[in-house]
C-alpha positions as CSV (number, residue, x, y, z in Angstrom):
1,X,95.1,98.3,81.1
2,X,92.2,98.3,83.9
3,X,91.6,94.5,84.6
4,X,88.2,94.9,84.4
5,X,88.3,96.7,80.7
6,X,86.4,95.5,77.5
7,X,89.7,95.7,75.9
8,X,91.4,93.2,78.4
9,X,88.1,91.2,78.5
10,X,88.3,90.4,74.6
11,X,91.9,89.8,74.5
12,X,91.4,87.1,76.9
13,X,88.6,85.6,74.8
14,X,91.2,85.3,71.9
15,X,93.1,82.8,74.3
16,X,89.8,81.0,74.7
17,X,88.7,80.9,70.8
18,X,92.7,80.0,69.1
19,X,93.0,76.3,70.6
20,X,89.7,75.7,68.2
21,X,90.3,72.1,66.4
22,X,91.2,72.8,63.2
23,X,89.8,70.3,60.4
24,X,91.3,71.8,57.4
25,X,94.8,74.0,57.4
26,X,93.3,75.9,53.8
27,X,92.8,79.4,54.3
28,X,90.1,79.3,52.3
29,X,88.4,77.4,55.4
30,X,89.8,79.1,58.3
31,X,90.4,82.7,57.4
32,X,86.8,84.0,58.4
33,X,86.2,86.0,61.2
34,X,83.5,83.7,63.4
35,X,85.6,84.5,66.1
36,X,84.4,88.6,66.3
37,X,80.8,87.2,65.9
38,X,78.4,87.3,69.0
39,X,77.6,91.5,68.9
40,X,74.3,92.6,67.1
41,X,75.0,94.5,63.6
42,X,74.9,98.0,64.3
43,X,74.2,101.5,62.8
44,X,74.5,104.9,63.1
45,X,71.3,106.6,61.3
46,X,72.7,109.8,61.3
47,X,75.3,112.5,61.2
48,X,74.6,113.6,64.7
49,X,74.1,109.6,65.7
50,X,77.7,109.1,64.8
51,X,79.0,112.6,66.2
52,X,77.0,110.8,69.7
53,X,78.0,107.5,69.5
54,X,74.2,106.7,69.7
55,X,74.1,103.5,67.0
56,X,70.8,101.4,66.5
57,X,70.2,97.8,66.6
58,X,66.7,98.0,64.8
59,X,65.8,99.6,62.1
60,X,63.9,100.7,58.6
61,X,64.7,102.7,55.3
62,X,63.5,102.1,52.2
63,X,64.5,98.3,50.9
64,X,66.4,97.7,54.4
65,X,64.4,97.3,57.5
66,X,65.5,95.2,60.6
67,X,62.6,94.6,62.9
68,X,64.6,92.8,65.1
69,X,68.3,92.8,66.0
70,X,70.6,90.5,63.8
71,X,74.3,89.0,64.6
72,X,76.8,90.5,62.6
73,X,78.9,88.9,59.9
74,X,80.0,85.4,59.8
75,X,77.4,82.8,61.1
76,X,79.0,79.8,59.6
77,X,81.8,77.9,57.6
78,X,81.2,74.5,56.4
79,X,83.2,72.8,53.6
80,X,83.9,70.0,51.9
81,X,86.8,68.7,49.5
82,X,85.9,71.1,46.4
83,X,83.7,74.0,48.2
84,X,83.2,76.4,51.0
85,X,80.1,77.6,52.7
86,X,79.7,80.8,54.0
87,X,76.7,81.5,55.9
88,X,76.6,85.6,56.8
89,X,74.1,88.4,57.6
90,X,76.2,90.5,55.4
91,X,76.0,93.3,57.9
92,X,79.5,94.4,59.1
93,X,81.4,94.1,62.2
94,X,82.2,97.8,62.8
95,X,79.2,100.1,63.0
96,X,77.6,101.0,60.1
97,X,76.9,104.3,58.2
98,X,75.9,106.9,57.9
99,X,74.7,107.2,54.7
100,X,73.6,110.3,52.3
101,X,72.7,111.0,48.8
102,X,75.2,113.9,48.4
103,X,78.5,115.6,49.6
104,X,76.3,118.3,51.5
105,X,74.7,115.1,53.5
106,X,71.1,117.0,53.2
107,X,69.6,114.1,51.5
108,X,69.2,110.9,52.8
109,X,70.6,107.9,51.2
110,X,67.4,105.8,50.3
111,X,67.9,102.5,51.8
112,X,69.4,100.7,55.5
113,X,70.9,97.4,54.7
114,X,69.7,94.7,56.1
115,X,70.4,90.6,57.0
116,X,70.2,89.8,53.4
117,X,71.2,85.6,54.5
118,X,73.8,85.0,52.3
119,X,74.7,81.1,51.4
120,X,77.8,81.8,49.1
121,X,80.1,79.4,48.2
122,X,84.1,79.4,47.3
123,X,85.7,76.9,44.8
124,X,88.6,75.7,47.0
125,X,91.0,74.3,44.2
126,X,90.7,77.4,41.8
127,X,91.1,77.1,37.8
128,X,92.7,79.3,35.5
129,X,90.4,79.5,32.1
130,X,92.2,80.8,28.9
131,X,89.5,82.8,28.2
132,X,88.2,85.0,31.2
133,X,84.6,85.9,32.2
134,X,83.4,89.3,33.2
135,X,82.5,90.5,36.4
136,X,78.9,90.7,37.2
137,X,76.8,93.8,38.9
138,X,76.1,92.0,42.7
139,X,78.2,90.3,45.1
140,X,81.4,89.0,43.1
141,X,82.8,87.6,46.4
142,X,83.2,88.2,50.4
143,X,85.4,89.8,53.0
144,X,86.4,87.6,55.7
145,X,83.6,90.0,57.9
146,X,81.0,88.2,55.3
147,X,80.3,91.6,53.8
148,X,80.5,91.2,50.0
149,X,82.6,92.7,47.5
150,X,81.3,94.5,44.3
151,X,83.3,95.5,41.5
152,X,84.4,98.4,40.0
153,X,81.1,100.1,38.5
154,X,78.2,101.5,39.7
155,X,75.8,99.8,37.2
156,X,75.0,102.9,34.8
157,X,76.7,104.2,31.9
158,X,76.6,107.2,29.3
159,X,73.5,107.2,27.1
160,X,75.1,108.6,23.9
161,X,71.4,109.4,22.2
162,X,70.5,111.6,25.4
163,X,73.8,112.8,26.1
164,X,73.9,112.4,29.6
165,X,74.6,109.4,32.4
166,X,72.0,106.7,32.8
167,X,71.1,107.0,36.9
168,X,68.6,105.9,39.3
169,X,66.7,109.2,39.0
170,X,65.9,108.9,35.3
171,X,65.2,105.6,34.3
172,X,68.1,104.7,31.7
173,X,70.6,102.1,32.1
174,X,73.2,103.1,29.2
175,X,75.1,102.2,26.3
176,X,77.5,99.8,28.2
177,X,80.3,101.5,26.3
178,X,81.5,104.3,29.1
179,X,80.5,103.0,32.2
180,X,80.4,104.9,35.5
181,X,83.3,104.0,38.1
182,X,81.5,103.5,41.4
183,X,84.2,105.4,43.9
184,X,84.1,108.6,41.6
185,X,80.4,108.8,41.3
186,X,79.1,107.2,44.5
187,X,81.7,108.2,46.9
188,X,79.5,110.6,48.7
189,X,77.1,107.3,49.9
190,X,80.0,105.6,51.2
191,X,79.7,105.1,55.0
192,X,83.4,105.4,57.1
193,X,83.7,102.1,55.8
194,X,83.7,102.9,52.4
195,X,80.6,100.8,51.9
196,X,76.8,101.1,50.8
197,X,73.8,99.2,50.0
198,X,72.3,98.3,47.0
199,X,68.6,97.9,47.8
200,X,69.7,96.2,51.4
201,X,72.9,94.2,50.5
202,X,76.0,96.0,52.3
203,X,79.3,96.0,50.2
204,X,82.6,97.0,49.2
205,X,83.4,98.6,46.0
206,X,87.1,99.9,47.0
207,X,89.4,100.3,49.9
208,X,87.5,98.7,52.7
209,X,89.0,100.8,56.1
210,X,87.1,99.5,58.5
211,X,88.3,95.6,58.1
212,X,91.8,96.3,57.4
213,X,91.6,98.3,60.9
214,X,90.0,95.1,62.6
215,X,92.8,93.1,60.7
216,X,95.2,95.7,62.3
217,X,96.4,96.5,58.5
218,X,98.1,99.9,58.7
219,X,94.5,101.2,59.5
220,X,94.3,104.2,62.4
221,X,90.6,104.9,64.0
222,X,89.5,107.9,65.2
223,X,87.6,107.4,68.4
224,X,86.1,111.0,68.4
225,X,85.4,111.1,64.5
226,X,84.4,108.0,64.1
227,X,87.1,107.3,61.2
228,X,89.5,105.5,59.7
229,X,92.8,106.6,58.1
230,X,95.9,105.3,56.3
231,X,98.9,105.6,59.0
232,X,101.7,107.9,57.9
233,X,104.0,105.4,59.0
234,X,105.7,102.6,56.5
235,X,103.8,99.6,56.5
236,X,106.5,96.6,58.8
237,X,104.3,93.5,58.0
238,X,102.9,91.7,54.7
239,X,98.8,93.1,54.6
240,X,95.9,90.6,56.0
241,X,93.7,88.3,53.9
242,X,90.3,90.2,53.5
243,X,88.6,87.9,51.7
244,X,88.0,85.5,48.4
245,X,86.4,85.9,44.8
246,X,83.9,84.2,43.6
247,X,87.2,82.1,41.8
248,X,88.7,80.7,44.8
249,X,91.5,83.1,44.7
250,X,92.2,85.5,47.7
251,X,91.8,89.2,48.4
252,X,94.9,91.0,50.3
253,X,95.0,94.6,51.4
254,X,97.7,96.9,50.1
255,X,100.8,95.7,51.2
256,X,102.6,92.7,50.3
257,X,106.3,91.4,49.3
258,X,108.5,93.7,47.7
259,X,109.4,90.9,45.7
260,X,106.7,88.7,44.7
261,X,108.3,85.2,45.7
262,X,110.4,86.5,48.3
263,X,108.9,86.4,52.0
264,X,112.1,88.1,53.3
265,X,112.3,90.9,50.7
266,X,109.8,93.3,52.9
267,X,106.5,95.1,52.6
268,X,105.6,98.0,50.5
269,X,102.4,99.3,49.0
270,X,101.3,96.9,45.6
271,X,101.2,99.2,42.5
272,X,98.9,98.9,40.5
273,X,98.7,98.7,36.5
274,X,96.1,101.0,35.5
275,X,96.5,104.8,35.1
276,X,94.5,107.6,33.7
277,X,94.2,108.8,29.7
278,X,96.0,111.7,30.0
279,X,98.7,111.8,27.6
280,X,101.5,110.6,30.0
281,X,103.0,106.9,30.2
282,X,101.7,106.4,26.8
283,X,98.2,107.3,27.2
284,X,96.3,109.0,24.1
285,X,94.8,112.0,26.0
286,X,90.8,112.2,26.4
287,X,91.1,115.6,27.2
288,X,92.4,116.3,23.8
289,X,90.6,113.1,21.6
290,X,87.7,113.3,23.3
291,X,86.0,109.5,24.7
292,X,86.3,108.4,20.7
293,X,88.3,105.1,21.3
294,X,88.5,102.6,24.1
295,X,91.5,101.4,26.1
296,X,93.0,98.0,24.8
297,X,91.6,96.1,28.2
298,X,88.2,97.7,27.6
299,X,88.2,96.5,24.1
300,X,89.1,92.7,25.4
301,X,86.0,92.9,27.6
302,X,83.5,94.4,25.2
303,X,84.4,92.9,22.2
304,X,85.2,95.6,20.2
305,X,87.9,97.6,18.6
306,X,86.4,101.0,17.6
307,X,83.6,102.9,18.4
308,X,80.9,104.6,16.1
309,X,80.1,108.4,16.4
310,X,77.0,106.5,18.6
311,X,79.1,105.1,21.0
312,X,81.6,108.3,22.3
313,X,81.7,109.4,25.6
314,X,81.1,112.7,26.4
315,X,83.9,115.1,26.4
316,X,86.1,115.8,29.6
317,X,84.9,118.1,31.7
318,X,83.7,119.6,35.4
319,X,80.7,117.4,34.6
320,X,82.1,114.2,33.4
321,X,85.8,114.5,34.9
322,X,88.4,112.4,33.7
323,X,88.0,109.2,36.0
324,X,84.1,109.5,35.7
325,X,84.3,106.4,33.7
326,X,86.1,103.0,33.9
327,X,87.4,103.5,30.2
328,X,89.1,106.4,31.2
329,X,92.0,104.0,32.5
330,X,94.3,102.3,30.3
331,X,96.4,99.3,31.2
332,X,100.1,99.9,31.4
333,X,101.2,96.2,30.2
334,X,99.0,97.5,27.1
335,X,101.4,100.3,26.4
336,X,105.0,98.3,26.7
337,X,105.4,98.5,30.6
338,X,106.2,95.5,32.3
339,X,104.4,94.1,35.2
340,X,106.9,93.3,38.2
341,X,109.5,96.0,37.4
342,X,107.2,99.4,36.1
343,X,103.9,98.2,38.9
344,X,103.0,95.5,40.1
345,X,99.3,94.2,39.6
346,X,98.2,93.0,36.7
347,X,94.8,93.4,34.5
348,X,93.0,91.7,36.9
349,X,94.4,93.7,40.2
350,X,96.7,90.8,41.0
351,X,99.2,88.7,40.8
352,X,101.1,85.3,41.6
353,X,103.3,85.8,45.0
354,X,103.5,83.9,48.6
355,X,102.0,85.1,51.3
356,X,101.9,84.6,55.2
357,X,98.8,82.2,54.1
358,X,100.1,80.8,51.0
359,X,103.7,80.4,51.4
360,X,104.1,78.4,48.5
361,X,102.7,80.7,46.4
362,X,99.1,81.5,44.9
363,X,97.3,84.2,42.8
364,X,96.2,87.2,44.8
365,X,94.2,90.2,44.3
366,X,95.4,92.9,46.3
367,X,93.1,96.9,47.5
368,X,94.7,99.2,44.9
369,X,95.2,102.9,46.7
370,X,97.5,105.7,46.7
371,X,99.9,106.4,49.4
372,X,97.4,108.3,51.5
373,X,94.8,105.7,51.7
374,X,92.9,107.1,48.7
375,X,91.0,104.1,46.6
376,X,92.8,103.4,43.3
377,X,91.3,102.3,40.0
378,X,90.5,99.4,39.6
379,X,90.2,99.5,43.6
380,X,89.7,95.5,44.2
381,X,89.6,93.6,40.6
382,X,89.6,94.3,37.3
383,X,87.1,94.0,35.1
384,X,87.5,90.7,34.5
385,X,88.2,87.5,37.4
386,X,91.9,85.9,36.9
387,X,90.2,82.6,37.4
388,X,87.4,80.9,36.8
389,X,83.8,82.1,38.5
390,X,83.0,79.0,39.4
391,X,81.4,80.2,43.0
392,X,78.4,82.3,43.7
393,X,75.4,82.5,45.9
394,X,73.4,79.2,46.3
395,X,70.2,78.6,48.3
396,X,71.3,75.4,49.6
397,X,73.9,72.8,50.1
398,X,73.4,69.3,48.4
399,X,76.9,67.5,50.0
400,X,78.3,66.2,53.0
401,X,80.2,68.7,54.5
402,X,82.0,69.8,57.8
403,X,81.3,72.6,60.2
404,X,84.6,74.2,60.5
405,X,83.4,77.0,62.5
406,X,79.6,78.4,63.8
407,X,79.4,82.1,64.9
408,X,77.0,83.9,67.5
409,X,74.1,82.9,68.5
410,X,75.0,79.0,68.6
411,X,78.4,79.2,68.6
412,X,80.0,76.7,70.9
413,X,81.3,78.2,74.2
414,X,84.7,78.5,75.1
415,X,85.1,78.9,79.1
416,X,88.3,79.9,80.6
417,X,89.1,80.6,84.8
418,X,91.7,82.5,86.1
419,X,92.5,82.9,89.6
420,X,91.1,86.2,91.1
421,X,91.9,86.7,94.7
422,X,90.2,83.7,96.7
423,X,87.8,83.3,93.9
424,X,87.7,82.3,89.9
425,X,87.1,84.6,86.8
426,X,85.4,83.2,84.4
427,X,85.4,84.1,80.6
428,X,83.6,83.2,78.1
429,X,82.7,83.9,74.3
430,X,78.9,85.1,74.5
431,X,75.8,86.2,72.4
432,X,74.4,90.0,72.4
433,X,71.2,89.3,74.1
434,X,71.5,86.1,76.0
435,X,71.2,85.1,79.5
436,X,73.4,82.8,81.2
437,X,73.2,80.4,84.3
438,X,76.7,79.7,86.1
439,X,77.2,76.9,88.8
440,X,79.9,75.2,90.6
441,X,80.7,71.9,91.0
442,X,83.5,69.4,92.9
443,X,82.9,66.5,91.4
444,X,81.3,67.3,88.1
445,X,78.2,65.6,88.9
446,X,76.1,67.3,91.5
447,X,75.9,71.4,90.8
448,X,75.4,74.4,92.6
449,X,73.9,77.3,90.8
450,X,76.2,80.6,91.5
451,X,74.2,82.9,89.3
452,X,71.0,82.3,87.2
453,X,70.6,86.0,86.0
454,X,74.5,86.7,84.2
455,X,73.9,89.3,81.2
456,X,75.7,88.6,78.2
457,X,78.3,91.3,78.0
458,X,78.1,90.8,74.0
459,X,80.8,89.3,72.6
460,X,82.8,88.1,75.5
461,X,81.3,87.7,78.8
462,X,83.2,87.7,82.6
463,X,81.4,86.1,85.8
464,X,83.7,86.2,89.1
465,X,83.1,83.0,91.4
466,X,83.9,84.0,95.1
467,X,85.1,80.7,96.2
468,X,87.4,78.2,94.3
469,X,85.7,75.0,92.9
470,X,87.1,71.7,90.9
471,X,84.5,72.5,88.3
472,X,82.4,75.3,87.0
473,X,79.1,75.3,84.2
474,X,78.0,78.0,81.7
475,X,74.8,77.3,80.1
476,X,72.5,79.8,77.7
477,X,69.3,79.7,79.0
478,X,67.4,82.5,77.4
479,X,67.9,84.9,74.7
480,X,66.3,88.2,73.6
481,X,64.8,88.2,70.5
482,X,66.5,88.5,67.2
483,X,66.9,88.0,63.5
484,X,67.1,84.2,62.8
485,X,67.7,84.6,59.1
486,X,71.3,83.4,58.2
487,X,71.9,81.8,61.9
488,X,71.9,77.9,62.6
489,X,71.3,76.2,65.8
490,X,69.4,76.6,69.1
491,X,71.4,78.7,71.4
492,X,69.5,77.9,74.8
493,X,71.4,74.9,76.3
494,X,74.1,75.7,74.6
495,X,76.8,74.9,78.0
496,X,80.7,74.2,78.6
497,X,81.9,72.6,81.6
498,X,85.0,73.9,82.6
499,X,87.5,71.5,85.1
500,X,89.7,74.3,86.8
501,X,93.1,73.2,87.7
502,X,93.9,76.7,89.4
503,X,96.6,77.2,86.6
504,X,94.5,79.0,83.8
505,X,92.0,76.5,82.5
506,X,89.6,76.4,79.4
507,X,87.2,74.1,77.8
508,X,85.0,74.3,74.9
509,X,81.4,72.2,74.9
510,X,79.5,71.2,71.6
511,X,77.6,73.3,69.7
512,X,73.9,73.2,70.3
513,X,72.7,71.1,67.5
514,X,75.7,69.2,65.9
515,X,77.6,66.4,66.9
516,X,80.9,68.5,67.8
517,X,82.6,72.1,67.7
518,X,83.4,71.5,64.5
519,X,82.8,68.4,62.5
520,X,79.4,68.4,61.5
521,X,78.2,66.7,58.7
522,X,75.4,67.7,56.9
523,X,74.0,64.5,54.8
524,X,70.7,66.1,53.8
525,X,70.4,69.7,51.8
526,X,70.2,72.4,53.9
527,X,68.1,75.2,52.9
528,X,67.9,78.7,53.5
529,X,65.1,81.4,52.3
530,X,66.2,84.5,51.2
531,X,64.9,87.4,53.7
532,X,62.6,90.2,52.6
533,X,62.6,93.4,53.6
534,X,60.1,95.8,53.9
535,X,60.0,99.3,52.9
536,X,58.8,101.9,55.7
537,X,59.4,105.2,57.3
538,X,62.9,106.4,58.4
539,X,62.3,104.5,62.0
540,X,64.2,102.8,64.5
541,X,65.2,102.0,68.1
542,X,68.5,103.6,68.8
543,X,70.1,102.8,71.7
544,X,74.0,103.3,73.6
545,X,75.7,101.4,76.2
546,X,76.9,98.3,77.2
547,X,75.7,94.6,76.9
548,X,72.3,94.6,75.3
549,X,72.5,98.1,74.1
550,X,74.6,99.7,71.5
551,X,78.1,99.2,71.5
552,X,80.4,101.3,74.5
553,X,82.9,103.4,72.3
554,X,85.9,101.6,72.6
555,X,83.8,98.3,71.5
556,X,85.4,98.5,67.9
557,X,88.8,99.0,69.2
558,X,88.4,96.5,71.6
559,X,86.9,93.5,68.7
560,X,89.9,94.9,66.8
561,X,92.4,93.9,69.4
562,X,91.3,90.5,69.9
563,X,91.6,89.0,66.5
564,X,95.2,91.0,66.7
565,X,95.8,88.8,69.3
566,X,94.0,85.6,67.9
567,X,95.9,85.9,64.6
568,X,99.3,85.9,65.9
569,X,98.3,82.9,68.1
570,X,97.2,80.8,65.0
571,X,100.2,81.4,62.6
């Protein structure tokens, strides 16, 4: 590896960012990814943007419009003894899009996402109701990239009296009887990622490629595509946490224990329950019946046993394949299987197991797909939660909490020096945008300025002092405009003073605006106001490169290695 690389640059950061003080040991707290935080959220507006590499920082579609550049993910994590507080953008890590109305990709899809501010919180001492409640359309929790997660439909259904699926284009919700699975009928709008917008709010209704690959979770990317694909090779480690439900329980990729309880039993992909009405396992065949009677799960959640001549589906065909519909699945534990010998996930996509974060055991929803990578029914959850719902999006926080952790553009910095040559290299975590002012110092009292102009590099930023000093100074002292919805604290004077003992140094100063790295309390409600977006033109500035540009093309890669690096470091 070159030692001036991106790649080697961010794998150093990880050293810099894992000796973080730690408040809380509950994964529920520390699992999200502030430490990829400090690039702008990027997009590619096009087929031939993506085929060039050439991704935007600004720009406007329909319901999403970014007039300005906006941090990606994570912002924040506070908590307190019941509750964590997830500050985001919602806008991914990796680079988003494109996005298109059909297979062809001749129409465009209507909206950009956009820095939608999200305040969610996370019950951390989950409760198991006897009687479950019903996922809801929206955001029904968030990946660890503070991207959210939807469920399983795409909010229409099959108007019986018209005989045809309620869509966007003409104006009918649906019966709520057959509803439309989201991955069979909305595939074709899914970015790499496997994610699209709803007006401007960014999510995940299945497999989500993109994070498992930053996670390093049997993911493969294809620099020259622009891609992501399941590797053929066996999985050799238990799947990463991607996120948590709106019940406090987790979200796992693919993989975990062969045996639930077992930790040494191995890996293999998680089966899940559900399979489709076609006559085998059980199944009455829609092919044959036509869509006159609902599965037994489908029944629990509507609240009914039959159906009337008004509420059939349509019958299975090119148009309305079997799959086109959630009720085209039936449960296997509904038909005499047994969960933990015939498959492995229950109703609910899930089920109770240790795992690297919970060793002594805990629920867990795990990605349904086939062996190939291909999104499974019921892809993330079932239709209904395991526990209780008790989180959800909240516009402000009326507790004392802690700051566990603050993301880009007032993150505290982290500064590291190595020895390079006669001189120092000096490292440290960094906002897209920002300027930085480096000085030297032997007594930590009286400094001299080394460089006044340093360009943050994005994420991770490297300055080389040419003579060896007892103490060195990083200080923000200007930044470029950007997006301040979802972001806390004033990143100019944000500074670190590093003491360098010649042996591989670090030292983190205090965030800019809160008493430490991370123990603030918060004794007043803190509020945030929802951003609005704009509709407009297909516009924006597009822009390629390093530092304040768009991301170089091994950037992804490169984020991905670091937290590879930082997660081993922390378990």
């Amino acid at each position: 590896m070159h030692p001036n690389s991106p790649l080697r640059s961010l794998a150093l950061l990880a050293v810099l960012v894992a000796p973080l003080a730690a408040q809380s040991t509950d994964p529920r707290v520390t699992a999200w990814l502030t430490d990829a935080a400090g690039n702008y959220a990027r997009l590619y507006q096009t087929d031939a943007a993506k085929s060039a590499g050439t991704a935007s920082t600004t720009w406007s579609r329909g319901s999403g419009t970014q007039s300005s550049p906006a941090y990606a993910g994570v912002t924040q994590v506070q908590y307190s003894g019941d509750w964590v507080y997830l500050r985001s953008t919602g806008l991914g890590y990796h680079v988003m899009g494109p996005w298109y109305g059909d297979a062809a990709h001749t129409q465009n899809f209507p909206n950009f996402p956009a820095n939608t501010n999200v305040l969610y919180r996370i019950p951390r001492n989950p409760t198991v109701p006897t009687t479950k409640t019903l996922t809801g359309l929206g955001a029904i929790g968030y990946g660890v990239d503070g991207v959210a997660f939807f469920d399983s439909r795409d909010a229409y259904s099959y108007v019986n009296a018209s005989a045809t699926d309620a869509t966007p284009v003409n104006g009918l919700r649906g019966d709520g009887v057959w509803n439309r699975d989201a991955y069979v009928n909305e595939a074709m709008t899914f970015d790499p990622a496997f994610a699209h917008q709803a007006g401007a709010q960014y999510h995940y209704h299945a497999n989500t490629p993109a994070l498992r690959y930053l996670l390093d979770d049997n993911i493969t990317y294809n620099s020259a595509t622009r891609t992501y694909a399941e590797k053929s090779t066996a999985p050799t480690k238990h799947s990463p946490l991607l996120g948590f439900m709106a019940d406090g329980y987790p979200v796992y990729g693919p993989y975990g224990f062969a045996s639930a309880n077992n930790a040494s039993s191995g890996v293999r992909r998680m089966v899940s329950g559900f399979v489709k009405r076609d006559g085998s396992n059980g199944t009455a065949n829609l092919s044959t019946t036509g869509r006159t009677s609902l599965p037994a799960w489908a029944q629990r959640a509507q609240g009914r046993t039959t159906l009337t001549a008004a509420q059939s589906g349509p019958a299975v065909n090119a148009t309305y394949v079997l799959g086109h519909y959630i009720e085209d699945y039936d449960y296997l534990g509904d038909l005499g299987q047994k969960q933990g010998t015939d498959f492995d996930l229950d109703e609910y996509n899930g089920r109770f197991c240790v795992t690297p974060e919970f060793p002594n055991g805990t629920y867990a929803y795990f990605i349904a797909i086939e062996t190939d990578g291909t999104p499974k029914f019921p892809y993330i959850i079932g239709r209904s939660y395991y526990g209780n719902p008790s989180g959800g999006s909240v516009t402000s926080i009326s507790e004392t909490v802690a700051e566990y952790d603050r993301g880009a553009p007032a993150a505290a910095i982290t500064l590291t020096g190595t020895a390079s040559g006669n001189g120092v290299a000096l490292q440290w975590n960094s906002a897209e945008g920002a300027t930085y002012k480096v000085e030297s110092s032997s007594d930590n009292s009286s400094f001299t300025t080394l460089s006044s102009t340093v360009t943050s590099g994005g994420a991770t930023t490297t300055y080389t002092a040419a003579a060896t000093a007892n103490y060195y100074r990083v200080s923000l002292t200007a930044i470029a405009t950007y997006d301040t919805n979802a972001t806390v604290g004033t990143p100019v004077g944000t500074t670190a003073t590093l003491h360098y003992t010649g042996t591989g140094s670090s030292a983190t100063g205090p965030t800019n605006g809160s008493s430490t790295t991370s123990t603030t309390t918060t004794t007043a409600p803190t509020t945030t106001t929802p951003t609005t977006t704009t509709s407009g033109t297909s516009t924006a500035s597009a822009s390629s490169g390093g530092g304040g540009g768009g991301a170089p093309s091994d950037w992804f890669a490169a984020l991905a290695a670091t937290l590879l690096v930082l997660r081993a470091r922390r378990r």
